[in-house]
C-alpha positions in Angstrom: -24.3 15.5 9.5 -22.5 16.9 12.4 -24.4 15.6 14.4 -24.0 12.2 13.5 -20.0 12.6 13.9 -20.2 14.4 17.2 -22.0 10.7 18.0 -20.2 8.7 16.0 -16.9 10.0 17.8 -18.5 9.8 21.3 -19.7 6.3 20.5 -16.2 5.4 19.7 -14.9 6.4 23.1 -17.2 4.7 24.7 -15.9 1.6 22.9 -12.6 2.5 23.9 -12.9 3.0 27.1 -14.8 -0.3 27.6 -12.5 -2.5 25.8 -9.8 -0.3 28.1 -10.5 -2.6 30.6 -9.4 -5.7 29.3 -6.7 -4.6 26.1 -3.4 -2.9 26.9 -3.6 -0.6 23.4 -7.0 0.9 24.8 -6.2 1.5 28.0 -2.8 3.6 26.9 -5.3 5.2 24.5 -7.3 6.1 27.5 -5.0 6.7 30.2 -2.5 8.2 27.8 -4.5 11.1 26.7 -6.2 11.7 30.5 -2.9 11.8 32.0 -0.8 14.2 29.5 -1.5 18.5 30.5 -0.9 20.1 27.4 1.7 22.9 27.2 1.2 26.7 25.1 4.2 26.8 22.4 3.3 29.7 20.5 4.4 29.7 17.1 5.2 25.8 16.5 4.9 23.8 13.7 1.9 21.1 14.8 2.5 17.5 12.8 -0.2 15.2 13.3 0.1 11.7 12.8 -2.0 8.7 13.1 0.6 6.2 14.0 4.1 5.2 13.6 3.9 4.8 10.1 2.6 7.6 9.2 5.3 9.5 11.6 7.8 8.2 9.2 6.3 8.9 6.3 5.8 12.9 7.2 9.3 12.8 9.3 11.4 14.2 6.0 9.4 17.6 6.2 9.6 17.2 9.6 13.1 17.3 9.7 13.4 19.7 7.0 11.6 22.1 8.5 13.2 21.9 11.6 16.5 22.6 10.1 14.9 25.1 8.5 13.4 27.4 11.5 15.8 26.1 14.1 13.9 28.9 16.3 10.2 27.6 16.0 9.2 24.7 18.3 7.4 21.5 17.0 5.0 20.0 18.6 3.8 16.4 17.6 0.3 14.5 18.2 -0.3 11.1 17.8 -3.9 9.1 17.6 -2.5 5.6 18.3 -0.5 4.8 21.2 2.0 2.5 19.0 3.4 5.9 17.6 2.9 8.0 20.7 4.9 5.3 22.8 8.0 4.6 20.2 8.0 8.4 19.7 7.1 10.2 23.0 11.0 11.0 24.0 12.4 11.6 20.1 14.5 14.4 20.1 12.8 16.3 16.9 10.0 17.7 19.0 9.3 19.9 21.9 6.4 17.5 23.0 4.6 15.0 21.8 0.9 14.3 23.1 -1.9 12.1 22.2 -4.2 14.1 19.8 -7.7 14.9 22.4 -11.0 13.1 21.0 -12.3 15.2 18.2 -14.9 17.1 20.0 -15.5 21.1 19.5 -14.6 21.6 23.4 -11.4 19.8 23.0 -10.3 21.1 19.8 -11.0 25.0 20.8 -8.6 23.9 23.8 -5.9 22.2 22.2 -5.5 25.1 19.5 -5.9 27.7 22.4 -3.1 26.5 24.3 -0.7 25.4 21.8 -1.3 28.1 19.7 0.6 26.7 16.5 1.4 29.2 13.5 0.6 26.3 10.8 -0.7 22.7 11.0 0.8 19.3 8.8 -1.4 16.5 9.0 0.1 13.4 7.2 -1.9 10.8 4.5 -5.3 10.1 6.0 -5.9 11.8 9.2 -9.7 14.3 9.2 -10.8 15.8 11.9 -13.8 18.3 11.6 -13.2 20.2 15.1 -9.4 20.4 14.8 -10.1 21.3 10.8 -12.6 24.0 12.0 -10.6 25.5 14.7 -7.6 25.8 12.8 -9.7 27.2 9.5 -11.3 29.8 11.9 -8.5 31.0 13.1 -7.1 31.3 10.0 -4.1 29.2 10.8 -2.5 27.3 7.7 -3.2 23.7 7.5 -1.5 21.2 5.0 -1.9 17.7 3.9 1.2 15.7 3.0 1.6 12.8 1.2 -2.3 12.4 0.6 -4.1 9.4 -0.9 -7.4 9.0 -2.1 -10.1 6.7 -3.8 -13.2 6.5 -5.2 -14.5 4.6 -2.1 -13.9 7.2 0.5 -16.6 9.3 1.9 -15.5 12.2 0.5 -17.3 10.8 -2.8 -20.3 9.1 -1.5 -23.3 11.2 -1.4 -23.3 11.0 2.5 -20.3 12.7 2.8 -21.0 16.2 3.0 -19.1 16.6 6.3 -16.2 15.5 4.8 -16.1 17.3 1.9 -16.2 20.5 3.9 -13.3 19.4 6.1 -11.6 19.3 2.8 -12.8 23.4 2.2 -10.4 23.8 5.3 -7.3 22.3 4.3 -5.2 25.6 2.6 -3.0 23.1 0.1 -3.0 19.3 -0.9 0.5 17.4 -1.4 -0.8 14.1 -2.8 0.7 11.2 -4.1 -0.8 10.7 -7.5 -2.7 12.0 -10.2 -5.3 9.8 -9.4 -6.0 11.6 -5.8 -5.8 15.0 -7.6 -8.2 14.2 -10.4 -10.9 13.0 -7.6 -10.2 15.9 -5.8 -11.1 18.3 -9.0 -14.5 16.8 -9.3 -15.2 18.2 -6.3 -14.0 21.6 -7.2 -10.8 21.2 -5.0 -7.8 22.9 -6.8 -5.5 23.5 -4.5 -3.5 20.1 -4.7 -0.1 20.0 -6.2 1.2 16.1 -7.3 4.3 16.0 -5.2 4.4 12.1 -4.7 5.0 10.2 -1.2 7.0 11.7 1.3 8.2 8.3 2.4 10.4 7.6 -0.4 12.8 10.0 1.1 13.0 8.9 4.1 13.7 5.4 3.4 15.9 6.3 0.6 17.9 8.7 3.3 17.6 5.1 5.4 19.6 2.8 2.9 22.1 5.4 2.1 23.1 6.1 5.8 23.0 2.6 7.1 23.1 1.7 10.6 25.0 -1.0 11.3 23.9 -3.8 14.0 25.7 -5.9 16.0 25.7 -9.8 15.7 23.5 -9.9 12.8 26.6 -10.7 10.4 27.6 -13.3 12.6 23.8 -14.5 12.8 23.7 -14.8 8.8 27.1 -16.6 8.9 27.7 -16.8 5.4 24.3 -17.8 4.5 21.6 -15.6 2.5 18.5 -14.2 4.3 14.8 -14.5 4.4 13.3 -11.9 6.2 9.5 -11.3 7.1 8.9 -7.9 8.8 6.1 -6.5 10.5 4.1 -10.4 10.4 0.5 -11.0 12.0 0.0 -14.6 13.2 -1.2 -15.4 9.5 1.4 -14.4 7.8 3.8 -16.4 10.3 1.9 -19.4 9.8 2.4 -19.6 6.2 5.8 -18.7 6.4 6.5 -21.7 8.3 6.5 -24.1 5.2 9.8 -22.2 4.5 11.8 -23.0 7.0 11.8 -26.6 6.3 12.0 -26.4 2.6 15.2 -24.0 2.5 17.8 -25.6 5.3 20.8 -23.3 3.7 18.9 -20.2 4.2 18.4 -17.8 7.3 15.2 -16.5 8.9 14.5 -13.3 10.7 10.7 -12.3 11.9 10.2 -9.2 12.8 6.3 -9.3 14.4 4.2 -6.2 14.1 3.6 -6.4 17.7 6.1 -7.5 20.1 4.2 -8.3 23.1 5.0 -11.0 25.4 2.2 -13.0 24.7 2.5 -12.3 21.0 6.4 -13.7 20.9 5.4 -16.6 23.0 3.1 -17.4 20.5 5.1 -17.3 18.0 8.1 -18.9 19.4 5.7 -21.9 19.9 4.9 -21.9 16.4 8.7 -22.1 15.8 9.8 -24.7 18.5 10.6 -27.2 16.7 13.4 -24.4 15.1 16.8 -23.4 16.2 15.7 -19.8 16.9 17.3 -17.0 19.2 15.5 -14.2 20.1 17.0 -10.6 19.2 17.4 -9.3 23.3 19.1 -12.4 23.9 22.0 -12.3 21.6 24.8 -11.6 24.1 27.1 -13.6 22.9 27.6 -12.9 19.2 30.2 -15.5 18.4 27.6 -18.4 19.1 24.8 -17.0 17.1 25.8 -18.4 13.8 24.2 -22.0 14.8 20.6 -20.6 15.0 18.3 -21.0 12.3 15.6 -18.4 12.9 15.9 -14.5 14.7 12.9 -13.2 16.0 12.5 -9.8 16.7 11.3 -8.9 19.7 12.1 -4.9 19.9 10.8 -2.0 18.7 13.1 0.5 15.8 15.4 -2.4 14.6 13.3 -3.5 11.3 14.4 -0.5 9.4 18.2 -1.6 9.4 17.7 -5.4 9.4 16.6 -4.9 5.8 20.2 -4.4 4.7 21.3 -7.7 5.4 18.7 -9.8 3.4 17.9 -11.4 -0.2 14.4 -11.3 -0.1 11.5 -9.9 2.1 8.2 -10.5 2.8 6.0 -8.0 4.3 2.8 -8.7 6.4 -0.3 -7.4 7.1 -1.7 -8.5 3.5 -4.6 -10.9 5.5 -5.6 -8.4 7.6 -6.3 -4.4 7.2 -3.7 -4.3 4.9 0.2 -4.6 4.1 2.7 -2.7 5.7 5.5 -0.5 4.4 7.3 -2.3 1.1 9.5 0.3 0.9 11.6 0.4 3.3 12.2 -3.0 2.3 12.8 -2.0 -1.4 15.0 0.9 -0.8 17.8 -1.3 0.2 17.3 -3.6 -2.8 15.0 -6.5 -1.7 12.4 -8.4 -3.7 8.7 -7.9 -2.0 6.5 -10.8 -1.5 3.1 -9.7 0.7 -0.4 -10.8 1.0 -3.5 -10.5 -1.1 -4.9 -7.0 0.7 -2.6 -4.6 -1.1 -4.8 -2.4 -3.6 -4.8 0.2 -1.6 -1.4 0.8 -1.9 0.1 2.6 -4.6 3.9 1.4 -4.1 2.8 -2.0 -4.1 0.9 -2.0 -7.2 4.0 -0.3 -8.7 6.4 -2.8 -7.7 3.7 -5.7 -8.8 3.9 -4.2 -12.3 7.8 -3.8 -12.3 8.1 -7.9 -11.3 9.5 -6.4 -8.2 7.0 -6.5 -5.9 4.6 -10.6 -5.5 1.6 -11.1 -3.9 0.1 -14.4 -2.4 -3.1 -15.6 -1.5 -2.2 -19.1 0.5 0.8 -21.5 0.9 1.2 -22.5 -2.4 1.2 -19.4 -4.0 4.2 -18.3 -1.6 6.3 -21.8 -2.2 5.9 -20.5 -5.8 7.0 -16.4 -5.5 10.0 -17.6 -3.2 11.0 -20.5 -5.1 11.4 -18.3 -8.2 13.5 -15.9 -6.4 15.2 -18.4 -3.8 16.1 -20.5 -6.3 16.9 -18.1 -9.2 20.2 -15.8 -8.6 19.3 -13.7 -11.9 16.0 -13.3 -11.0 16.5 -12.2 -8.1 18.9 -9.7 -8.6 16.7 -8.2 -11.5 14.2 -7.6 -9.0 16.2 -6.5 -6.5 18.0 -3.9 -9.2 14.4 -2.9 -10.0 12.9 -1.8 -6.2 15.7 -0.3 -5.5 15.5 1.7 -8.6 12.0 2.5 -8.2 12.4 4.4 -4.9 15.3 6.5 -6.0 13.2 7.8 -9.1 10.0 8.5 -6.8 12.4 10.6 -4.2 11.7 14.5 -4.3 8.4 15.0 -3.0 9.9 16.6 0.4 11.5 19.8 -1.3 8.0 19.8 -2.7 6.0 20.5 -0.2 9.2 22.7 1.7 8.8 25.4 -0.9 5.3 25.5 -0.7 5.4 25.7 3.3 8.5 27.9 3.4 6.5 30.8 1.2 3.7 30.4 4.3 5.9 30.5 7.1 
């Protein structure tokens, strides 16, 4: 079986650095990780993350800790550039590097250099070399904010490779019952239930709100629709509601803000009064635009505050984006059909806070009934917002259990 991931993993590089050729996220993939010269930091705490999101999610223990052991550097590693280029510079780390392919050569090296006193790898990130290294060496290694399902290999009978990556991991934080009872029947114990780690962080978002400039003067009285993190799907669709709600406000916040991707999109929108966000200068004249699109990186997070209702996108493609940071400040959820792997959104489905849609039809109906219904909408608004403040805690979870290690 090793064998087969040793290929797999060189296969995917190869892919990689093919498509490098022609696709800008590749070729920072590539160039990203053959560029960067690691640095020894002896004794850090080493936070992995796939990408941005999960970065956010694992940032409350990363903070924590941090405040915790002021003396102790962290070190971060990303495997996607869209966290590694938002994050590079942030001031909670040390350094922050693209994580080497997974191959024994370049995991013995990382872990040599760095030399990290205990490892934090965040949801859904396994890697057997990195695992290894850090197991032989005896160096503790913690999963935060885990998830898991019956379909994963971990449970299929050709996943013996991944079940003993899960012999390496010293303790489990996972987000439901669920995970842990799938976990026993494969003899793992060492799990505690200690919920999603991003419920603190976006709850710690809406409480210290940060305040942006002209987007007051942009809603100009009016209420606000907002649709965060789209993909061309989900902008399509949301297109019929422009027309059918002239008093309302629009804001579109893409889930990738290149140039050809908000060209696109403005397009789609030109027969709208629309402004994009880097060209409000003049705040006072913003009020007579229709539609805001988002063309920046770290804004979404604080736009929330100023809507009525949200949509959240992604739900046609791999899968929806984060819910919650939308909820935390009180907004109705409407996303598409690809949610089931998503605990939150299945929770807010079942509290008539969170809606899913299919097609256009099915979204005229989930915004109509909160568009046009005050008291509906404010029930389900009182309802996400009370959901993530009763699922907040699972930080000082996982601190204690770390702190005893450390």
């Amino acid at each position: 079986m090793l064998f087969t991931y040793n290929i797999v993993v060189r296969i995917y590089f190869a892919l990689i650095y093919l498509a490098s050729a022609f696709n800008k996220k590749a070729s920072l993939w590539v160039k990203g990780r053959k560029s960067q010269k690691i640095k020894p930091a002896p004794g850090c705490i080493w936070f992995h993350f796939a990408s941005l999101g999960e970065f956010e999610q694992g940032r409350p223990v990363l903070e924590a800790l941090k405040q915790q052991y002021p003396e102790k550097p962290i070190v971060i590693t990303f495997f996607s550039p869209s966290g590694f280029q938002v994050r590079k510079n942030t001031p909670l780390a040390q350094a922050v590097y693209y994580l080497p392919l997974d191959t024994a050569y370049n995991a013995r090296r990382f872990v040599d250099i760095l030399q990290p006193d205990i490892a934090v790898f965040t949801k859904y990130e396994y890697w057997y070399h990195y695992f290894n290294q850090l197991h032989q060496r005896q160096i503790p290694l913690y999963i935060i904010s885990g998830i898991f399902r019956p379909t994963q290999a971990f449970f299929k009978w050709y996943g013996g490779l991944h079940r003993k990556m899960l012999t390496m991991v010293n303790h489990f934080f996972v987000q439901d019952q669920a995970s842990q009872r799938l976990l026993q029947t494969l003899a793992v114990n060492n799990v505690t239930v200690s919920g999603d780690t991003r419920f603190d962080r976006v709850w710690a978002n809406a409480q210290s709100r940060k305040k942006l400039p002209g987007i007051t003067e942009f809603k100009d009285g009016h209420q606000l629709f907002i649709a965060g993190s789209t993909w061309p799907q989900d902008e399509e669709l949301l297109l019929s509601l422009i027309n059918k709600y002239p008093d309302w406000k629009f804001i579109i916040a893409p889930h990738e803000i290149g140039e050809a991707k908000i060209e696109r999109l403005l397009r789609l929108l030109s027969s709208q009064q629309y402004i994009r966000f880097t060209q409000m200068i003049n705040y006072r004249d913003v009020g007579s635009y229709r539609v805001l699109v988002v063309d920046n990186m770290g804004t979404l997070s604080s736009l929330y505050q100023y809507a009525d209702v949200a949509y959240i996108g992604g739900g046609f493609g791999a899968g929806i984006h984060n819910t919650l940071e939308a909820a935390a400040f009180g907004l109705p959820v409407i996303f598409g059909p690809k949610y089931q792997k998503f605990k939150e959104a299945r929770d807010l489905i079942s509290l008539k806070a969170g809606f899913t849609i299919s097609n256009v039809s099915e979204l005229k109906q989930a915004v109509g009934a909160l568009m046009d219904d005050p008291k509906q909408r404010a029930s389900a608004a009182e309802k996400a917002q009370k959901y993530v403040e009763e699922n907040t805690g699972a930080t000082a979870s996982v601190l204690g259990y770390i702190k005893a290690s450390l």
